[in-house]
C-alpha positions as MATLAB code, in Angstrom:
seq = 'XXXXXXXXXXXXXXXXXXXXXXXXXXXXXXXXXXXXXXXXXXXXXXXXXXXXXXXXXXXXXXXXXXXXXXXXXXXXXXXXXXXXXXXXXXXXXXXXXXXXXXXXXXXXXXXXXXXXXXXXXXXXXXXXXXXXXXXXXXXXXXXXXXXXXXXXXXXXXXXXXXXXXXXXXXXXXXXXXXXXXXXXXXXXXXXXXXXXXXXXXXXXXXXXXXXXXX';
ca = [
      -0.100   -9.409   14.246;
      -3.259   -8.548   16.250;
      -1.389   -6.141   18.551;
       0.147   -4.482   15.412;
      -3.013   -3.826   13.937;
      -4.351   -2.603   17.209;
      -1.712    0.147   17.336;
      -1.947    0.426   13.953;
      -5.772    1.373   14.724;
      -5.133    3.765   16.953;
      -2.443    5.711   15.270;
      -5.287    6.291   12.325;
      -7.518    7.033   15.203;
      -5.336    9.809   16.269;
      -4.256   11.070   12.755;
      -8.147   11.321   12.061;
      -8.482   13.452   14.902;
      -5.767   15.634   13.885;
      -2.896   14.523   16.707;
      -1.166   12.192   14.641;
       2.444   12.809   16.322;
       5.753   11.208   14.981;
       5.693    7.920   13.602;
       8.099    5.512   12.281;
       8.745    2.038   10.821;
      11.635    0.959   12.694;
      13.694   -2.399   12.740;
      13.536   -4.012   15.874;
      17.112   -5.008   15.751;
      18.111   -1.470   15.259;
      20.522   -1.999   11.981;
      18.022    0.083    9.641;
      17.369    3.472   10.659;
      13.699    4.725   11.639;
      11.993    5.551    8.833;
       9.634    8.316    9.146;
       5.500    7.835    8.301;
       2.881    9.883    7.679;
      -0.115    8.837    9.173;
      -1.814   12.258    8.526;
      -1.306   12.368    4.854;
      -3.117    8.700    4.938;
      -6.559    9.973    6.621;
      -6.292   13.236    4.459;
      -6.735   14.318    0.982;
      -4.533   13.368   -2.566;
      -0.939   13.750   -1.627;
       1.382   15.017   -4.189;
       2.181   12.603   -6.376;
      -1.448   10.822   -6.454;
      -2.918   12.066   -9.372;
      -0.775   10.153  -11.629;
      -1.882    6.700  -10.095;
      -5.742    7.694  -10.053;
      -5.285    9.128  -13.939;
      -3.587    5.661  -14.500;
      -7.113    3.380  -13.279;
      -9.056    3.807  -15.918;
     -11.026    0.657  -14.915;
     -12.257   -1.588  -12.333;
      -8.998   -1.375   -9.457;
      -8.757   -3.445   -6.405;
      -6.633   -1.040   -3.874;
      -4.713   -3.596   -2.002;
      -3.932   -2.118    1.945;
      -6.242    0.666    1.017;
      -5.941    2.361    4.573;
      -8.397    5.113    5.216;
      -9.502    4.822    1.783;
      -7.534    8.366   -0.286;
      -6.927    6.834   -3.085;
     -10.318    4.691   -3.236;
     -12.037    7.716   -2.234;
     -11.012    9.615   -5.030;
     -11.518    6.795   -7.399;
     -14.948    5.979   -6.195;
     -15.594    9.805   -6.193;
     -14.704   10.240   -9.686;
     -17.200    7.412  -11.070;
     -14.819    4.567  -11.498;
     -15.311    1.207   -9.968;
     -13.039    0.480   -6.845;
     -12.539   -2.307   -4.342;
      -9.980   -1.247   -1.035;
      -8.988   -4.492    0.774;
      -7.478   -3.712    4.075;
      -6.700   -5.765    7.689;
      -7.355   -2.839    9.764;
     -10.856   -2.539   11.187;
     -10.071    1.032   12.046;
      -8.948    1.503    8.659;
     -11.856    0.294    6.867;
     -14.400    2.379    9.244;
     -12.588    5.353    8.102;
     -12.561    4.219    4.204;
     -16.284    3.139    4.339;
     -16.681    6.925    5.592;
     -15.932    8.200    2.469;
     -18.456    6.032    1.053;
     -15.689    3.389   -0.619;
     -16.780   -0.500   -0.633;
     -14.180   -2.362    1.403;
     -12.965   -5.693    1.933;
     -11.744   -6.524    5.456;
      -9.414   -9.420    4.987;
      -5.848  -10.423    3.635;
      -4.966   -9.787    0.309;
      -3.864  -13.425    0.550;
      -6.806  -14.750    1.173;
     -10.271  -15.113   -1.488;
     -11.443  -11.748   -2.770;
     -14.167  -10.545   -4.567;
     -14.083  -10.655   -8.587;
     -10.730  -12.538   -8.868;
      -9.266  -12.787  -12.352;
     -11.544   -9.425  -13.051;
      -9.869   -6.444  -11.958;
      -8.110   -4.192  -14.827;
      -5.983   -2.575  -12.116;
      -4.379   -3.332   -8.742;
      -2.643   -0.427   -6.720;
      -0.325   -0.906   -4.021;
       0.544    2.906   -2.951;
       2.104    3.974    0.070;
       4.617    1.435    0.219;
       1.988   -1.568    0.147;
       4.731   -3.696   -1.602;
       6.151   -4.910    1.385;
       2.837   -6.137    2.943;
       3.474   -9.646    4.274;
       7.497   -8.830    3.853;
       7.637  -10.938    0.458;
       7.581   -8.762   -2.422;
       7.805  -11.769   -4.803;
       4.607  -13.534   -3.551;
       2.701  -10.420   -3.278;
       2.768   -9.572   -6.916;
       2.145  -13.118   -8.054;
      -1.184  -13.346   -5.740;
      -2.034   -9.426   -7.947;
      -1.161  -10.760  -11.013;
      -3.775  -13.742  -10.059;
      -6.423  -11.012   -9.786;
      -6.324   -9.371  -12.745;
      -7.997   -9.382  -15.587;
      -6.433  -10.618  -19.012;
      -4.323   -7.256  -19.784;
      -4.532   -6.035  -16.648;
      -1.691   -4.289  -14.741;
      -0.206   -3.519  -11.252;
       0.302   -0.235  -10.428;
       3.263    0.310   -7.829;
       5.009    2.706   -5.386;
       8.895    2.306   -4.612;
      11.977    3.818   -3.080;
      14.035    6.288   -5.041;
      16.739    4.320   -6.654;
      19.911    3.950   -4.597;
      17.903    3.558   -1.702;
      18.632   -0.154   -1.024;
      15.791   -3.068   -0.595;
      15.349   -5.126    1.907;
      12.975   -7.852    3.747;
      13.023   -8.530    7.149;
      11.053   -7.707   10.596;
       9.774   -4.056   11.312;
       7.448   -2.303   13.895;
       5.785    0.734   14.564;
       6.773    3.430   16.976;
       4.712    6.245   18.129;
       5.424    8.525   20.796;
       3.850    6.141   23.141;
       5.374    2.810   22.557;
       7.113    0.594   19.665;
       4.925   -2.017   18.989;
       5.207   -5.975   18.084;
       7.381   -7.105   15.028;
       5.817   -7.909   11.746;
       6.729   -8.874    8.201;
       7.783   -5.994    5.986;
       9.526   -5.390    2.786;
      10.773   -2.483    0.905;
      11.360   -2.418   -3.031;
      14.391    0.175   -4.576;
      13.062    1.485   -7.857;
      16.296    0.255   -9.764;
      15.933   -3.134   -8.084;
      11.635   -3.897   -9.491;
      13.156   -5.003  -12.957;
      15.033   -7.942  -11.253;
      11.605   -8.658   -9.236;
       9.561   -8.670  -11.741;
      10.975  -10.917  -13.928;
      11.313  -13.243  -11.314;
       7.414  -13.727  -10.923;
       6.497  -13.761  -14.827;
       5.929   -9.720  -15.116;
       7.368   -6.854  -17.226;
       7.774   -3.358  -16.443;
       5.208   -1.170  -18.460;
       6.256    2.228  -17.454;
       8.328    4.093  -14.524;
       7.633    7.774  -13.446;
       8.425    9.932  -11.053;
       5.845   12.381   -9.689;
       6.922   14.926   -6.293;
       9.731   12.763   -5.616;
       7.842    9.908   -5.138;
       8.821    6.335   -7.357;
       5.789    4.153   -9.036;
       5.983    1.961  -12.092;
       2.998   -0.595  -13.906;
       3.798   -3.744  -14.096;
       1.898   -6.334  -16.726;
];
């Protein structure tokens, strides 16, 4: 996982600096096709598709895999209370540039203000961290607060889940396997009753899939 997170590093390094290049999430075993990543769009400004998750945390929000810190940014920039949590020690310089308070740890792991945060937000396809979509959203719906909700990115519908090994590839190397996941949009309400949540809402915004789970 180290080695991931190193090339991880450096591909946020290189996206900050403007020469991203082409990246992918690819399986090692070669049955699921590359899947194209915008590294880029991360270190940058609101994507398309954004401003319907920030409008949606109207209070305190622990941004799980928060990344360079777009989404916290803009949260912390427009007066509202924000944690990001993120692995990457690249990835939290570059969110703690922005001025956004950041964890550096596991979601898995203690966090601050458990049981008190109105929202969580896993964007950018942060529902396959650790490759177990199931245990991911029970350990968020452990941090919230009474009435609090997860707010979600997916695949279109029709798209196909799965769980399983993946890896980065630049246009240096592939790197080291780790544990990813990948939720279908028509395949959350299955999910989420399994771990003792409902769906509150689905929307589409630029082509891009999110619901909020409670």
């Amino acid at each position: 996982m180290n080695r991931a997170l190193a090339q991880y590093g450096t591909i946020l390094r290189r996206a900050a600096a403007g020469r991203a290049g082409a990246v992918h999430l690819v399986d090692p075993q070669g049955a699921r096709p590359p899947r194209p990543l915008a590294p880029a769009d991360w270190c940058g400004g609101l994507r398309p598709g954004d401003r319907g998750l920030v409008a949606r945390c109207t209070g305190p929000t622990l941004d799980v895999g928060c990344g360079p810190g777009r989404l916290a940014g803009a949260l912390a920039a427009a007066g509202r209370l924000v944690l990001g949590v993120d692995l990457s020690g690249e990835a939290v310089r570059q969110a703690r540039r922005r001025g956004v308070a950041v964890a550096r740890g596991c979601v898995f792991s203690p966090l601050p203000g458990e049981g008190t945060w109105r929202h969580v937000l896993l964007a950018d396809g942060n529902i396959g961290i650790g490759g177990d979509p199931g245990r991911l959203l029970r350990r968020c719906r452990g941090l919230l607060t009474p009435g609090g909700d997860i707010l979600v990115e997916l695949d279109p519908p029709g798209t196909g889940s799965w769980r399983g090994d993946a890896a980065l590839r630049d246009e240096r190397r592939t790197g080291p396997p780790f544990p990813w996941a990948v939720v279908a949009a028509d395949d959350l309400d299955d999910l989420a009753r399994g771990v003792a949540l409902r769906i509150l809402e689905q929307w589409t915004e630029y082509r891009r899939c999110f619901a909020r789970l409670g």
